[in-house]
Structures are given as structure tokens and as C-alpha cells.
C-alpha positions as CSV (number, residue, x, y, z in Angstrom):
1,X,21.8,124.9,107.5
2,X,18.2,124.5,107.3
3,X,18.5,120.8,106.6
4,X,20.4,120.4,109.4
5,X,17.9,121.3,111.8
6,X,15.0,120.0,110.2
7,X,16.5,116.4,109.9
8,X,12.7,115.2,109.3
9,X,12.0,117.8,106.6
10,X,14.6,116.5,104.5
11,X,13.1,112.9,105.0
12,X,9.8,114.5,103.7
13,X,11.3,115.9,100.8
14,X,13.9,112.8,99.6
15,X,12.0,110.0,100.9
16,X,8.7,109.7,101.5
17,X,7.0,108.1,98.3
18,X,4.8,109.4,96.6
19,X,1.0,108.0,95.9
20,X,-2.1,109.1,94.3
21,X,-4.3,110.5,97.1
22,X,-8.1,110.2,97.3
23,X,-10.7,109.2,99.7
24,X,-10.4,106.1,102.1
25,X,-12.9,103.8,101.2
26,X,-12.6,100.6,103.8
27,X,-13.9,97.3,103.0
28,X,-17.3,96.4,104.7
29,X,-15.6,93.9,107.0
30,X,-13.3,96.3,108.9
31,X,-13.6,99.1,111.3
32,X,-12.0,102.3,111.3
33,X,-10.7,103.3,114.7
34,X,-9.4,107.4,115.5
35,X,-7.3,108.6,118.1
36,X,-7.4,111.6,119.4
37,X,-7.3,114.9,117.3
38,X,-5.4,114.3,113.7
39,X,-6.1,113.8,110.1
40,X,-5.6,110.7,107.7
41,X,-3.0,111.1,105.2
42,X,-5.2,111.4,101.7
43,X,-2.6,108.8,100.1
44,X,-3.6,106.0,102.6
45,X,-6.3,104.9,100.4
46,X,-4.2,104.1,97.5
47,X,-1.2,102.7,100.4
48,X,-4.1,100.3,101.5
49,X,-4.5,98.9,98.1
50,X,-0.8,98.1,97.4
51,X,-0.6,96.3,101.0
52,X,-3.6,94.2,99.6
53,X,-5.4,95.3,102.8
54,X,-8.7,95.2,100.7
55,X,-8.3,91.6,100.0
56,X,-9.1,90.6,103.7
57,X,-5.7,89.3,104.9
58,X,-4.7,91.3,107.6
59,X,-6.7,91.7,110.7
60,X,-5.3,94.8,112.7
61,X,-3.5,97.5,110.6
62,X,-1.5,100.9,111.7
63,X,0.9,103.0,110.1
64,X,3.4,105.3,111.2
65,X,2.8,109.3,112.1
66,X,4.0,112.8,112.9
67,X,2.8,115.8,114.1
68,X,1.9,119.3,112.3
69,X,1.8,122.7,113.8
70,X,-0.5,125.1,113.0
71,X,1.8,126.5,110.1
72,X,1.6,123.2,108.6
73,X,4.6,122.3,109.3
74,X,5.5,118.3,109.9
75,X,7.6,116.9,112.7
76,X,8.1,114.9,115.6
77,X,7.9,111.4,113.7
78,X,6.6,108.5,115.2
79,X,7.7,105.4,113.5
80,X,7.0,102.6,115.1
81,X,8.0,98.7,115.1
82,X,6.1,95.7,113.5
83,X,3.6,94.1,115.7
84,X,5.4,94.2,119.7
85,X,2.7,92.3,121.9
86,X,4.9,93.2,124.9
87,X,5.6,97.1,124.0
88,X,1.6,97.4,123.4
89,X,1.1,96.7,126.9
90,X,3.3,99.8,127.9
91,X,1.4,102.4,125.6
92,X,-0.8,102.1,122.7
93,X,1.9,102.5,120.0
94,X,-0.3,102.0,116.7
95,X,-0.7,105.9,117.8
96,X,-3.2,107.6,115.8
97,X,-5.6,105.1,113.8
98,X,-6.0,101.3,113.7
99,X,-7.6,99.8,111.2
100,X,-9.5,96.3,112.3
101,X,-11.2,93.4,110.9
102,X,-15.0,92.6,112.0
103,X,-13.9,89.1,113.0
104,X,-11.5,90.5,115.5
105,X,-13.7,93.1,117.2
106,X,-16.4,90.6,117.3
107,X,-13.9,87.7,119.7
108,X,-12.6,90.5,121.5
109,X,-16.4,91.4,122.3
110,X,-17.1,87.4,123.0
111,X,-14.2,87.6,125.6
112,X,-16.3,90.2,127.9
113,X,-14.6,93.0,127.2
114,X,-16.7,96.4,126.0
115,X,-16.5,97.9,123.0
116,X,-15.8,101.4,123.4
117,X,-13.8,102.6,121.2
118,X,-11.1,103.4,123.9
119,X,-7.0,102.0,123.9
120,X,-8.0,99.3,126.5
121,X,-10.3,97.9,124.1
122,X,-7.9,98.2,121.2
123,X,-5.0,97.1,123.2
124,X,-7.1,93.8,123.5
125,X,-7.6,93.5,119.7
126,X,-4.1,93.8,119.4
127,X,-3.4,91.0,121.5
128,X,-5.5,88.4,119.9
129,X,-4.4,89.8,116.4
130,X,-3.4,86.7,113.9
131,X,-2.1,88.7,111.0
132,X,-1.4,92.3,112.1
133,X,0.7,94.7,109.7
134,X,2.6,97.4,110.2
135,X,2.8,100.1,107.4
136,X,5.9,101.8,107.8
137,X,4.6,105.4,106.3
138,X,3.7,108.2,107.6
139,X,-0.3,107.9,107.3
140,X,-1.5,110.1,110.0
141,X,-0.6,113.5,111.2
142,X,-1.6,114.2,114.9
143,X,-2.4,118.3,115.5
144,X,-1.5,117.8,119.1
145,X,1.1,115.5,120.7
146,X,-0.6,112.1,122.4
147,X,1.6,109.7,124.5
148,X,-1.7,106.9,123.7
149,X,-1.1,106.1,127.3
150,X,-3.6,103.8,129.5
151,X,-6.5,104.6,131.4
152,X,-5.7,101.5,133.0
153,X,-2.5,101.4,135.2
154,X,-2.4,97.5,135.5
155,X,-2.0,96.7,131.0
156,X,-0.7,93.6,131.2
157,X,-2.6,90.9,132.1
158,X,0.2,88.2,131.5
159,X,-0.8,84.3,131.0
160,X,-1.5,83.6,134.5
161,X,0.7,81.0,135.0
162,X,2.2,80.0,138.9
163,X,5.8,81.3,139.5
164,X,7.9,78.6,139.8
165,X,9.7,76.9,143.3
166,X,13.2,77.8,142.0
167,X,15.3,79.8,139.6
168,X,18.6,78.5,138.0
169,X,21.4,81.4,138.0
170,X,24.3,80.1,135.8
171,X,27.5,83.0,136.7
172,X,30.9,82.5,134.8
173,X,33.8,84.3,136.7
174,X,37.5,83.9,136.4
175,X,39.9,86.0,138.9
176,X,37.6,88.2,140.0
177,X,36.0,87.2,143.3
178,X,35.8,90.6,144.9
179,X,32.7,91.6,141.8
180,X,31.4,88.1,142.4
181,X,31.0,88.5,146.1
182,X,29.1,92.4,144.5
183,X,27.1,90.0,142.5
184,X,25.2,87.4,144.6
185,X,25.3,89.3,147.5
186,X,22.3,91.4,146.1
187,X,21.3,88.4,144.3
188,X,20.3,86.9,147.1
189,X,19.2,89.4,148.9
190,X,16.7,90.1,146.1
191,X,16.0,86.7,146.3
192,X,15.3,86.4,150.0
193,X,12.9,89.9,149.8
194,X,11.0,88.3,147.1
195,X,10.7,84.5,148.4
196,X,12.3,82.9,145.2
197,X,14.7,79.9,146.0
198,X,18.0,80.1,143.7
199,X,19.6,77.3,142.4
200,X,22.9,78.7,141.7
201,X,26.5,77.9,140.0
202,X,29.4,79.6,139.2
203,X,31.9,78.3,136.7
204,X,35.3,79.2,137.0
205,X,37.4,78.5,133.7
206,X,40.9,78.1,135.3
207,X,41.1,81.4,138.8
208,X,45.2,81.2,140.2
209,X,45.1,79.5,143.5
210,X,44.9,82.2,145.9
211,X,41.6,83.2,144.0
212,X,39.8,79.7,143.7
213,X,40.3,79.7,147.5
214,X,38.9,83.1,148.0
215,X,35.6,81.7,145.7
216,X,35.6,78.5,147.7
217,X,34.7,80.7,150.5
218,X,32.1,82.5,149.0
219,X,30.3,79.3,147.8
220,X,30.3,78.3,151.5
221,X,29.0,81.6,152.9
222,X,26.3,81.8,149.9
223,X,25.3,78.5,149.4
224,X,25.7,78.0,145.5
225,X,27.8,75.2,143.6
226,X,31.8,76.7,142.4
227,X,33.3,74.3,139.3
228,X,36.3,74.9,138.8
229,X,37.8,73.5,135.5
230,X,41.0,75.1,133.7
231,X,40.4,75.4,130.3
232,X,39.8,78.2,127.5
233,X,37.1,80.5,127.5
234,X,34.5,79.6,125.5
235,X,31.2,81.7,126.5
236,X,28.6,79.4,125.3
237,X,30.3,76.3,126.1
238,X,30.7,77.4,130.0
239,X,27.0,79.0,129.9
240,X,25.5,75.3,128.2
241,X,27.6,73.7,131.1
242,X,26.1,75.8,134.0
243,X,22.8,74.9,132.2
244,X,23.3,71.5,132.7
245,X,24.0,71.3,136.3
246,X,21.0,72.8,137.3
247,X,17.3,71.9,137.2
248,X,15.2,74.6,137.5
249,X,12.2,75.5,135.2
250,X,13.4,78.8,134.3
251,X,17.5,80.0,133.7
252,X,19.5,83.3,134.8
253,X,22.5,83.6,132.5
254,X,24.1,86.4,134.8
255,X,27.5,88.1,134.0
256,X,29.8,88.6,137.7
257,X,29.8,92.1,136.9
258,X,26.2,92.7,137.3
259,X,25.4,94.6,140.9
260,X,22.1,94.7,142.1
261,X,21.3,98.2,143.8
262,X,20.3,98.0,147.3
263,X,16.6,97.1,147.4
264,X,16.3,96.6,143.9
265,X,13.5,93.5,143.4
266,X,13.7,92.3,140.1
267,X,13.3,88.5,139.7
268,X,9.9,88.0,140.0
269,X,9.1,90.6,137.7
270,X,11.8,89.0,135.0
271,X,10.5,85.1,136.3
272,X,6.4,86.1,135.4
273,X,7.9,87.6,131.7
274,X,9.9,84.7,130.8
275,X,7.2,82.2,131.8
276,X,4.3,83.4,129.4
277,X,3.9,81.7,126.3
278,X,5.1,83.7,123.5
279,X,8.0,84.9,125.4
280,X,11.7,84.3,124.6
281,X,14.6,86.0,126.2
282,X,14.2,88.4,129.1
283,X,16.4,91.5,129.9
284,X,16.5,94.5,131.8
285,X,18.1,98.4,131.2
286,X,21.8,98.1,132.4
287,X,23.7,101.4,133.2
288,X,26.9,102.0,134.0
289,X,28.1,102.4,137.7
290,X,28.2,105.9,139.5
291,X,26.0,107.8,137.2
292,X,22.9,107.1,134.9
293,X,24.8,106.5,131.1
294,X,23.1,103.7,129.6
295,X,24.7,100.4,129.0
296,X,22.0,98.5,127.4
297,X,18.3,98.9,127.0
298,X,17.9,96.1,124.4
299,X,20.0,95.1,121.0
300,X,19.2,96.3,117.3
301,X,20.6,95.2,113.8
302,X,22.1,97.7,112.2
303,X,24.3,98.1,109.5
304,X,27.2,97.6,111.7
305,X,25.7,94.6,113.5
306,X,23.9,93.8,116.3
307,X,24.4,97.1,118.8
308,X,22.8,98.4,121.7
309,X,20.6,101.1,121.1
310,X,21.5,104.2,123.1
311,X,24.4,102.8,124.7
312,X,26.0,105.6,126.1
313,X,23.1,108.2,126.8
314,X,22.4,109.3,129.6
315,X,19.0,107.9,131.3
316,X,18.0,111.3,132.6
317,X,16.3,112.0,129.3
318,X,13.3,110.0,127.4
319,X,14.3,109.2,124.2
320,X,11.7,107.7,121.3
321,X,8.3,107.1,122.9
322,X,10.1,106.2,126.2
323,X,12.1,103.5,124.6
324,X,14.7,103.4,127.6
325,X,11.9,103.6,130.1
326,X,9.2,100.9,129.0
327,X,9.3,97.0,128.7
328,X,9.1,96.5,125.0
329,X,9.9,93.8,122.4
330,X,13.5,94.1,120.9
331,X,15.4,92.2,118.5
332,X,17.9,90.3,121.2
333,X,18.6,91.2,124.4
334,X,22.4,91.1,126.0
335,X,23.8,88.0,128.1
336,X,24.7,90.0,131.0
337,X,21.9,89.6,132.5
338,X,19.4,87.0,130.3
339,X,16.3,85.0,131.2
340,X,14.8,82.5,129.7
341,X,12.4,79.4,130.1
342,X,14.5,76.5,129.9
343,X,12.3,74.5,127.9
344,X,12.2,77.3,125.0
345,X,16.3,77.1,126.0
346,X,17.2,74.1,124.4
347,X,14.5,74.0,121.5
348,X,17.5,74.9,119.4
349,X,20.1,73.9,121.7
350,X,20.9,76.2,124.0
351,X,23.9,78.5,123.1
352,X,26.1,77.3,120.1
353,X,29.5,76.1,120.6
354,X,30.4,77.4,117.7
355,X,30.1,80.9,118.8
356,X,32.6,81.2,121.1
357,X,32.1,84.6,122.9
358,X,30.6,87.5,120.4
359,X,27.5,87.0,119.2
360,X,26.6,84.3,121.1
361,X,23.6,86.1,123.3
362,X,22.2,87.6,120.1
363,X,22.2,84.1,118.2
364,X,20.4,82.7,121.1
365,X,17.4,85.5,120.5
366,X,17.7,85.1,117.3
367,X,17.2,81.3,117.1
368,X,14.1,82.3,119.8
369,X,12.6,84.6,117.2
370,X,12.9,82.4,114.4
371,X,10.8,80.2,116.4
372,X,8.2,82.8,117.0
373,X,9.0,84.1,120.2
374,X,9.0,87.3,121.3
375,X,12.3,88.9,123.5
376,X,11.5,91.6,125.6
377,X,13.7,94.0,127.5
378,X,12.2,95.7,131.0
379,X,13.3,99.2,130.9
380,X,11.3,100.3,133.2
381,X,14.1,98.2,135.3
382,X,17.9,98.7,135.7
383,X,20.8,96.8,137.4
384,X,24.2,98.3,137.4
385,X,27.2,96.6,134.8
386,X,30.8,97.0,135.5
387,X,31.4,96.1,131.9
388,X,34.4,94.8,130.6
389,X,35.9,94.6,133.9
390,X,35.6,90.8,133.8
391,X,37.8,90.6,130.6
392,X,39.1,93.4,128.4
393,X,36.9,94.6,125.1
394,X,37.4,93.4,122.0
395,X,37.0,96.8,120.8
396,X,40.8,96.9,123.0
397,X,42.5,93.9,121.6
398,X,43.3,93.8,118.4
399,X,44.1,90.4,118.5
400,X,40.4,89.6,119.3
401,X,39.2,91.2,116.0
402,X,39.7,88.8,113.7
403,X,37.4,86.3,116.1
404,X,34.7,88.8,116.5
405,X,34.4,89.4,112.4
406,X,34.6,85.0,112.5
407,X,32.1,85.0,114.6
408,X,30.2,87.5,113.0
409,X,30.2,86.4,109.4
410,X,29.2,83.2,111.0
411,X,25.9,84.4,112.7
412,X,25.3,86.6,109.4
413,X,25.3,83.3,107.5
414,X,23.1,81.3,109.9
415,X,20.5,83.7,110.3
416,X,20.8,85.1,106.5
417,X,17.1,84.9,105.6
418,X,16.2,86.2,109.1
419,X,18.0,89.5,108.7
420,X,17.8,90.5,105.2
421,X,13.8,91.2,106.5
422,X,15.3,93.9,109.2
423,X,15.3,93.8,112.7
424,X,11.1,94.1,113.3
425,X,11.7,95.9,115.9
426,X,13.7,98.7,114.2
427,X,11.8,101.2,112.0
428,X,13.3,100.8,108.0
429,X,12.9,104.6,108.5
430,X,15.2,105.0,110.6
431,X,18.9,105.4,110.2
432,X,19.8,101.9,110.2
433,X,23.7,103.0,111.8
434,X,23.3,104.8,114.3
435,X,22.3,104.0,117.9
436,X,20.0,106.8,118.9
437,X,17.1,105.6,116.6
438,X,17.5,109.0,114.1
439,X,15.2,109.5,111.1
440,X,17.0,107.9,107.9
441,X,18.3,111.3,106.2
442,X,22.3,111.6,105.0
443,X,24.0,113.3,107.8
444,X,27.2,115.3,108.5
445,X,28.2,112.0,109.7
446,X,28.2,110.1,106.9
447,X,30.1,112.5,104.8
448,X,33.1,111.8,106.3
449,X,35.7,109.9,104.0
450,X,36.9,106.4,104.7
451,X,40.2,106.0,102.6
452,X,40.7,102.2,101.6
453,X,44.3,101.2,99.1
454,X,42.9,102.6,96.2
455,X,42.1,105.8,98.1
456,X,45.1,106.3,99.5
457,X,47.3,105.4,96.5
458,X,45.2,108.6,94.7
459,X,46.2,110.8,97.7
460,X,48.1,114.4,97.1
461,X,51.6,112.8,98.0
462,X,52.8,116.2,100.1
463,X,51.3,119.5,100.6
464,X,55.1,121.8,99.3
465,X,52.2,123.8,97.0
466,X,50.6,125.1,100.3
467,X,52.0,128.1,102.2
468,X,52.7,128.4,105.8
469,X,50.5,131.2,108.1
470,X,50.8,131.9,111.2
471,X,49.3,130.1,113.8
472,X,47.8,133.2,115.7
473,X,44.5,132.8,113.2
474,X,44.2,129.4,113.4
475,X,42.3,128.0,116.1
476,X,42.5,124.0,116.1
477,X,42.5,120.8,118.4
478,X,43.2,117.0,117.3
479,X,41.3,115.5,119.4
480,X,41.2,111.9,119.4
481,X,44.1,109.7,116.9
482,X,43.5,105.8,117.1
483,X,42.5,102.6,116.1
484,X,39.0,101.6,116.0
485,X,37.2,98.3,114.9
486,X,34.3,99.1,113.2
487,X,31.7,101.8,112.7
488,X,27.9,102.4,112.8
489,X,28.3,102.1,108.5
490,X,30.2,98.8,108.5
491,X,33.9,99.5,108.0
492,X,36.5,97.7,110.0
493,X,40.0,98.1,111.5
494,X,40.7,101.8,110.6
495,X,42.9,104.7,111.9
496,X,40.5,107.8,112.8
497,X,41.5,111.2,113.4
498,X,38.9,114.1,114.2
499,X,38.6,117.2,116.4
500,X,38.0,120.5,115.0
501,X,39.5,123.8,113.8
502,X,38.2,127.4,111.5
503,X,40.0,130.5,110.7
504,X,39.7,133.1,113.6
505,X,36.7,135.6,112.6
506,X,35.6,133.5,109.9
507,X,32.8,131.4,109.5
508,X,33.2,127.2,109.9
509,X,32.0,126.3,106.8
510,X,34.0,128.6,104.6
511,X,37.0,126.7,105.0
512,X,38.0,122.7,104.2
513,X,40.2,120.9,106.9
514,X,42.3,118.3,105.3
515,X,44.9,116.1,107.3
516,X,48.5,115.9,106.5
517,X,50.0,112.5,107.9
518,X,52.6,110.2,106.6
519,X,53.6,106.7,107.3
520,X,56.8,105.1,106.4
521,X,56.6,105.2,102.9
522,X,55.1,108.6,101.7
523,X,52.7,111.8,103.0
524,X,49.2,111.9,102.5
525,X,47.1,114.9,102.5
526,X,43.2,113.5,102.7
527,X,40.4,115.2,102.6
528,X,37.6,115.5,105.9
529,X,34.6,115.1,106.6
530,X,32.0,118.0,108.4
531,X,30.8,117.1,112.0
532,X,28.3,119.2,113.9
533,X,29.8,121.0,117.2
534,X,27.3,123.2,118.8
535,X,30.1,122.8,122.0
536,X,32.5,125.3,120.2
537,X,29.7,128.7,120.1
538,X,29.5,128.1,124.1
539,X,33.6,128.3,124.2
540,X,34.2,130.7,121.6
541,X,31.2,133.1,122.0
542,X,32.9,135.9,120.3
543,X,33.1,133.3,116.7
544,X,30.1,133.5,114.4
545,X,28.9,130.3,112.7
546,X,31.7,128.0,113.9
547,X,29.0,125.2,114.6
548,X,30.4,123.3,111.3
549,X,34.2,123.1,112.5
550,X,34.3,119.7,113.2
551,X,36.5,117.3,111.4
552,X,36.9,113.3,111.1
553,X,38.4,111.1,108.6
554,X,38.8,107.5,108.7
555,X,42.1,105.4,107.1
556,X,42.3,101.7,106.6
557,X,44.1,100.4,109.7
558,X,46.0,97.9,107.3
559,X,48.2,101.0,105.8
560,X,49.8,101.8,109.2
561,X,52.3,100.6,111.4
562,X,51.0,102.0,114.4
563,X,49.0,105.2,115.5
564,X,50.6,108.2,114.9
565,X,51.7,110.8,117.5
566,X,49.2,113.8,117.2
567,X,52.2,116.1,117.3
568,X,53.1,114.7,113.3
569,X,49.7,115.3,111.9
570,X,49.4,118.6,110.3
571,X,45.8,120.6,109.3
572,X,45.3,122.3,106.2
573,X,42.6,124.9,106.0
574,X,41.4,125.7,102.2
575,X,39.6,127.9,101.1
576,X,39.2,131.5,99.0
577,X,40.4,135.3,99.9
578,X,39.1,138.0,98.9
579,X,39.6,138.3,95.4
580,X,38.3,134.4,95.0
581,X,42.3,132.7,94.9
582,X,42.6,129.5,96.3
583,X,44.8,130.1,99.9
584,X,45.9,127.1,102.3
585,X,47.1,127.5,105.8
586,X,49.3,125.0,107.5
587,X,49.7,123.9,110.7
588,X,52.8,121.8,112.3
């Protein structure tokens, strides 16, 4: 249980290497800079050597951190992302000590601005780094928590350059003219508060009559240009078209699901981003309507693929340095709502046709960083996303799958060289599957079994050997039986089935789950895997220690007809009596 709730210990114990420790003895031509109240790790010394730090490459070094308590104990990790121009003018995230080359320090000093010693001055070296480097180890260990905030409240100083006359907004909306009329009619009442001129068109892939009329009207009352061309649906293809027919300096790729709250200025804020020089995409927190879950707060590679990092929290909390609350660099950003320069558009392009509809935002950042750009997502900014209402999930149509896996071997192979370095945005500490940004230990999580053919076919093939109990000292609940498309590790197509169950008086953990289900062919009984439910000691406060009575196991989709009815699965609970013999309990 301990390693349960000391995630960061175990990460401490199985993975943090170990190095020969001594003191740090620093080249003559750099600077050491400290940060508040902490200690240098003894082992950076020897890290520093193994970087080849001491051979003068690198101008502007940091490493990753924690925090100790005054029992010595580590936590709170702070692992950080490679070198983030963009998040460094949020907060000072190299944290605790920065390591920098004379040479810097000294043009910094040439540009007027003061050495003291302070974030705004290292902030500045950061900016005109040439070579920074990110060490991702722990190399510091704060005795006090610091949020390396600025004494400054304007940070960014941007490139100075003149907002442009117009902004091109390319919408693509089919049959749904009620969320388009939502759509640009805060549009342009953003655009009229903030004085920027729209250029706008709407592409319409093939509406019914009675709706192409209905968008005929809005163009009028609005003032932007409605095509109206029946043919298949090809994201990038309609997105490259809308591109095309407009002439602006800098492009809104903007779903017709996107509402602007009342009030809400945004576009000059996202114009100024997208027009400095080593800016790519541009995008903005999106959260779901009537509440404050997240939608999107800027896309990761993971395992998986490219996913949306706490998609699905709820923005009332701060989660990992305030990374749903603070404009910082991210891998890609979504195509909901995406800004870019046009110029720095079609370098590669624009969108590739060849990418039909998934992927095809995140290849467009991706072509961007490959060219040395860097995407950044406001999240100190949020529009509203009625997602999916446009057209249903893939997640929802199987039929779709086998595209989105296309689609997605395709970018994989495009960008192969890119992504075998990580996401540089995404700690190689951290999980790597899952979306809240967790510190890379095996969880309860990924214990649970995933049962391909040859699983399967070595299955128990019934459960006659196990004895019926009653049900009065079972407590159980299938929660959730369906299909699902892929998972945080990488699998794809399967059948899951989890919800939870113990033995009434006894502890969670002293008894297995396994699942009895059958298709048309034979009975399986497969083994579970432990989930975490703190929910169930609220609901069943007379229980002790039921915390570890969740279940989930995941089937290959392929060996099923269809879902199964929950009423024909059946839970086994194993474990020993009394006098150490094996007991099972059935449930029908």
C-alpha cells in the first residue's frame, strides 16, 4: 500500500540512476545560478560530465527537481520540458538552478538589461539561448515549494511586430447551421470589440436543401463567403480549399462547434502569438459546454498517440505547474480552433491530402516543428467545444477505425525520426500513457490483462470446479461492458469489462476477481486486473480496506460477435479460508 501512495518514492527507488557523487566543479566559462532555498544533488557533477557540459557546447543548462521535507523525505517532482521559449515567459521553469555560459550572460548584459541574479534576468538568457539542454534528472531538491514566478507582470516582450489589417477564418460545416449561427456570432462580435477585420469562409461539403438555404442566410446577415460543393469529407482537403480563397496574412482554421463566451476577446491575443518569429501553430484551452471539464489544453505523444493531455479534468484544479492555466509550448495543438501565419502555412504545404481527417492537425504541428517552430497553446484562454456534435467520434464508429489506425500508421511513418526523440515537450519521466502527466512508475493500471488469440486459447474453458455461495456476502457491480478503440498503452479494438466487487467484511485485496464470459464457441474464465477505488470507503463506510476492489480486463475485440449483455458475465472471487484451502464464489 505504501507504493501506492508514494508513486514518486517508487520512482526513486526503480528508476533514478545511479552516479558517483562528488563536488561540482564548473568550467571557468560558466556561471552558476541558485534559486531560492535548495541543495544540488551531489551526483550532478559526474551528470555534467556525461552530458559533455564541460566541453563548452551548451550555453544554458537546468535539470529537473523535487522537494524534501524536513524528514528527508522526497516529493513533489518537477520535471520539466526541453527548452519552451513560450512557457518560460509564463514562469521560470528551469526551477531551482541554471547553469550559463559567460558568452551568454555577457550579450544579455550588451542588450541593457542588469545582471542581478534575479528570473527576469535569467528569463532573458533563456531567450537568446543557442544550445540550451535540458537534463531530465532530478538534480536539485528545493526545501520549500517555489512557483519561480515574475517580479514582472508583463514577461513577454513578443517581436514587436504590427497586427495585421485582416484575419482569414476558414469554418467547415455540413447540416448544422443552428452551431454555425453559435459560432460567428461571437466571432464577430469578438472581432468588432477588438477592431480586427475578418475575412471569412465557410465550406459546406454537400448540407440538404432546406439547410444550405438556412446558411445562405447567415452568410447574408454575417457578411462571410458560403461554398457549397457536394462531395466527401476530406478535412484537410476542405481546410487547404478555405485557405485558398482567402488572402489574409495570418489563418483561423475554426471548427462550427467552437462558441465564443459572451465577452470573451481572444483574437488579438492569438494574432500577436502567431505572428512572432519562431512561432508555429496557435491554440487555446477548450472545455466542454455547461461546466469547466477540459477538452483540450494542448496535444502530447504518448504511447497511444497523439492525445490531449488532461482531457477530461475538471479546470477548477491546477494541475503540473499550472499547465492548464499558462501559455506554454506543446507538441501540436488541436484543429478546432488553430492559428497560424500563412506564410509558415504552406512552407510544407499546408494540410496533407493524404490525411484525410485524423491526424491531420497534429501533422500540420509536426511538419511546423520539424521546421523549428515552436506551437504554443494559451491556457490562460478558453473557448467552449461542442465536440463531436458536428460529426460522430471515431471512438463511436467502428467503421471509422480502420481509417484512423491508416491514418495513423501513416503520420507514424512520416514523422518516424521526429518521434522516436519523444514529444520535447513531455517529460521521458513521466508516464508516457497516461493523460494527467503522472510520474513513470507501474501502476494498478497497467496490471490489468489484455487477452489477445493466444491468450484466450490458454483460458480455463469453464468454471464446473468452482462452488456456488450465496450472494448475500458478495457485494459486486459490472459497471461498464463495451467496445473500445484503443488505450493509453497502445492496444486496439478490444472488449473491456471493469467495475468492482470484495467479500462482505473482508479486506479488497484478499480476494482475486476473475470474469466468466463465453462467446459462441466456448466459456472463458480470465483473470483481472487491480484498480484503485477510493469511491467505495465513502459508500461502504462500515468495509475496511476495500480501496483495492476494482476490477478491468481487456479482450481482443476480434474474438466477439458483439458485446455481451452484463446479465451473462459472471464474477469469481478466489481466494483462501481459514485453514489456507483455495475457495471460489460465483456469481450469476
Amino acid at each position: 500500500m505504501k507504493d501506492i501512495k508514494d508513486p514518486y518514492g517508487r520512482w526513486i527507488r526503480e528508476r533514478e540512476r545511479k552516479r558517483e557523487e562528488g563536488e561540482l566543479n564548473l568550467p571557468e566559462n560558466y556561471t552558476l545560478f541558485l534559486n531560492g532555498d535548495g541543495d544540488i544533488d551531489p551526483k550532478l557533477d559526474s551528470a555534467l560530465s556525461e552530458y559533455g557540459i564541460k566541453e563548452g557546447g551548451y550555453d544554458f543548462i537546468y535539470a529537473d527537481e523535487d522537494e524534501v521535507d524536513k524528514n528527508g523525505r522526497r516529493h513533489d517532482p518537477f520535471f520539466k520540458p526541453d527548452h519552451s521559449p513560450d512557457t518560460l515567459e509564463s514562469f521560470y521553469y528551469p526551477g531551482g538552478f541554471t547553469i550559463i555560459r559567460n558568452d551568454l550572460i555577457e550579450r544579455t548584459e550588451e542588450r541593457g538589461i542588469r545582471n542581478n541574479g534575479g528570473l527576469e534576468f535569467l528569463r532573458e538568457c533563456g531567450r537568446a539561448a543557442l544550445k540550451p539542454l535540458h537534463i531530465p534528472e532530478v538534480m536539485y531538491h528545493a526545501l520549500s515549494h517555489h512557483e519561480y514566478g515574475y517580479k514582472d507582470k508583463d514577461s513577454d516582450t513578443g517581436d514587436g511586430a504590427a497586427l495585421p489589417e485582416s484575419l482569414a477564418v476558414v469554418i467547415l460545416s455540413k447540416d448544422h447551421p443552428e452551431l454555425l449561427k453559435s459560432c460567428v456570432s461571437g466571432l464577430y462580435s469578438s472581432a468588432e470589440k477588438e477592431g480586427v477585420r475578418i475575412e471569412c469562409v465557410v465550406i459546406d461539403n454537400g448540407s440538404l436543401e432546406e439547410n444550405r438555404s438556412r446558411y445562405e442566410g447567415l452568410s447574408e446577415k454575417y457578411g462571410f463567403s458560403y461554398v457549397w460543393e457536394k462531395k466527401d469529407f476530406i478535412y484537410s482537403a476542405l481546410c487547404n480549399k478555405g485557405a485558398s480563397l482567402t488572402r489574409s496574412e495570418v489563418l483561423l482554421f475554426l471548427n462550427d462547434d467552437i462558441e465564443v463566451p459572451e465577452g470573451r476577446l481572444f483574437l488579438k491575443r492569438m494574432i500577436g502569438e502567431a505572428l512572432k518569429a519562431k512561432t508555429g501553430a496557435v491554440g487555446c484551452k477548450l472545455l466542454y459546454p455547461g461546466g469547466t471539464k477540459i477538452q483540450h489544453c494542448g496535444i502530447t505523444l504518448l504511447k497511444s498517440g497523439a492525445s490531449h493531455c488532461f482531457s477530461g479534468y475538471d479546470d477548477d484544479k491546477v494541475y503540473g505547474r499550472g499547465i492548464n492555466r499558462i501559455k506554454r509550448n506543446v507538441f501540436a495543438v488541436t484543429g478546432a480552433c488553430l492559428m497560424v501565419e500563412r506564410k509558415k502555412f504552406l512552407m510544407n504545404g499546408g494540410f496533407d491530402e493524404k490525411l484525410s481527417v485524423a491526424y491531420t492537425d497534429v501533422d500540420l504541428c509536426a511538419s511546423l516543428v520539424s521546421l523549428g517552430f515552436f506551437n504554443v497553446c494559451l491556457n490562460d484562454l478558453y473557448l467552449i467545444h461542442h465536440e463531436s456534435l458536428s460529426r460522430r467520434s471515431d471512438s463511436e464508429e467502428r467503421e471509422k477505425f480502420s481509417r484512423l489506425k491508416r491514418e495513423r500508421e501513416y503520420f507514424y511513418g512520416k514523422y518516424a525520426s521526429l518521434i522516436k526523440n519523444g514529444d520535447p515537450w513531455y517529460n521521458v519521466n513521466l508516464t508516457g500513457t497516461e493523460l494527467d502527466m503522472g510520474v513513470n512508475v507501474p501502476t494498478l493500471q497497467d496490471r490489468i490483462p489484455f487477452y489477445d488469440a493466444d491468450a484466450l486459447s490458454a483460458a480455463p474453458a469453464n468454471a464446473g470446479n468452482l462452488r456456488k455461495a450465496s450472494k448475500g456476502g458478495l457485494l459486486y457491480n459490472i459497471e461498464y461492458c463495451g467496445i473500445k478503440q484503443s488505450d493509453a498503452a497502445g492496444h486496439e479494438s478490444f472488449l473491456e469489462i471493469s467495475g468492482w466487487g470484495f467479500v462482505h467484511g473482508k479486506p479488497g485485496y484478499e480476494y482475486d476477481i476473475q470474469v466468466l464470459i463465453k462467446d459462441e464457441k466456448r466459456a472463458y474464465l480470465l483473470d483481472t486486473g487491480r484498480t484503485e477505488r477510493k469511491d467505495l470507503s465513502r459508500v461502504f463506510p462500515k468495509e475496511r480496506d476495500i480501496f483495492l476492489s476494482g476490477f478491468s480486463v481487456k479482450l481482443d475485440a476480434l474474438f466477439f460477435s458483439g458485446v455481451p449483455d452484463k446479465e451473462d458475465i459472471a464474477l469469481c472471487f478466489k481466494g483462501k479460508d481459514i485453514f489456507g484451502r483455495d475457495r471460489g464464489f460465483i456469481t450469476l
